[in-house]
N, C-alpha and C positions, 0 to 999 in steps of 0.2 A: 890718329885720334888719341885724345888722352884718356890713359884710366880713371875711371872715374871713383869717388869714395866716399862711403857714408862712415861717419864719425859718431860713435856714441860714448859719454859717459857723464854720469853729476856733475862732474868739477869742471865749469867753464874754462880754468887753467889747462886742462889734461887736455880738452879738446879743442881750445888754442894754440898748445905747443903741437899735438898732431895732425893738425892743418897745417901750422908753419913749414913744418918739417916735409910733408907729402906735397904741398903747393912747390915748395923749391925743386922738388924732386919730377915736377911735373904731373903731378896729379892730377884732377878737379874735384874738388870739393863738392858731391851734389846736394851735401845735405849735413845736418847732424842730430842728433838726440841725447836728451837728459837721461831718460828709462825706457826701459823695455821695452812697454807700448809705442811709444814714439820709434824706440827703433824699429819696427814691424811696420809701422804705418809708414815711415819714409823710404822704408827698404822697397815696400808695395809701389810707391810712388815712384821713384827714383831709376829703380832695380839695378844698381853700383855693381861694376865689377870686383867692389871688396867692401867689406866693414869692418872697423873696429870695435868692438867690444868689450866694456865695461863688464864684469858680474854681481858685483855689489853696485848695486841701486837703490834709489826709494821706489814705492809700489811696487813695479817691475822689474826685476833682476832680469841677468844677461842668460842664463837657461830660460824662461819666460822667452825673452828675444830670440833664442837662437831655436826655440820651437816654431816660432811663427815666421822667419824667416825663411827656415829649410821646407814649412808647409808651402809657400811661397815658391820656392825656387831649388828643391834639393841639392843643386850643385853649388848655392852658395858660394860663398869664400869668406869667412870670419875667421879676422884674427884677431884673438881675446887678449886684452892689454887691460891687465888687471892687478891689486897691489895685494889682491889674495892668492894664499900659497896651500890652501885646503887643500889637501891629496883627492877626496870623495868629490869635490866640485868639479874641481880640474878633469877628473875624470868623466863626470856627467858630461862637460861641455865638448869633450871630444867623442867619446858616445854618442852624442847630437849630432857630430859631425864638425863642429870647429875644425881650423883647419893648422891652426899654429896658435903657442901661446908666449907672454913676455909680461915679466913682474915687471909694476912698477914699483921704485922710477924708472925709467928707459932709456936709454941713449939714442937720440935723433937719429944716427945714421947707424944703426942696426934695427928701427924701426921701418925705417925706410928701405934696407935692402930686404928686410921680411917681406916687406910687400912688394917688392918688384920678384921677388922670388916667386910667389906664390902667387901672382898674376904679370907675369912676362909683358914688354911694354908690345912685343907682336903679335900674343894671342886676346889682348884689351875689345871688347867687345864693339863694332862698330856700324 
């Protein structure tokens, strides 16, 4: 069975190219979100063996999201893909429990092995 992935960020771009990129690689795509809320709410739905996360959002930032995720499911798996380099954020969102992180811009195939790392294509929940 394939891993599955929920995709969150503002920029339709960012969460086109990280579809592109995870689709090739074999992923499924279960979902995606603009903010926060949306991420919690699809993550609820969905429940993905991985997420991406955005931190800067409208309404809802990706601490917002990765609260209500981990209340959801503590063992999560986010990996924060973000074009912020705040030292004090960074820190909160692995405090929360993030699980890795990667400035944008990205490189497609170190995006992709972050997440094959950090959810093995034989432990993918089935």
């Amino acid at each position: 069975m394939s891993r599955r992935l929920l995709v969150t960020d503002d920029a339709a771009i960012i969460r086109e190219i990280i579809k592109d990129a995870a689709k090739a690689a074999g992923w499924e795509i279960v979902g995606e979100a603009e903010n926060g809320q949306q991420a919690v709410e699809r993550f609820a739905e969905t429940h993905p063996d991985a997420v991406t996360l955005d931190l800067v959002m409208p309404e809802y930032d990706g601490l917002h999201a990765l609260r209500g995720i981990f209340e959801i499911n503590p063992d999560a798996c986010v990996l924060v893909v973000s074009a912020l380099n705040q030292k004090d954020v960074l820190k909160e969102a692995f405090k929360l429990g993030a699980a890795d992180f990667m400035i944008k811009p990205f490189d497609k195939k170190a995006l992709v092995e972050t997440l094959d790392r950090l959810v093995p294509a034989a432990s993918a929940a089935g």
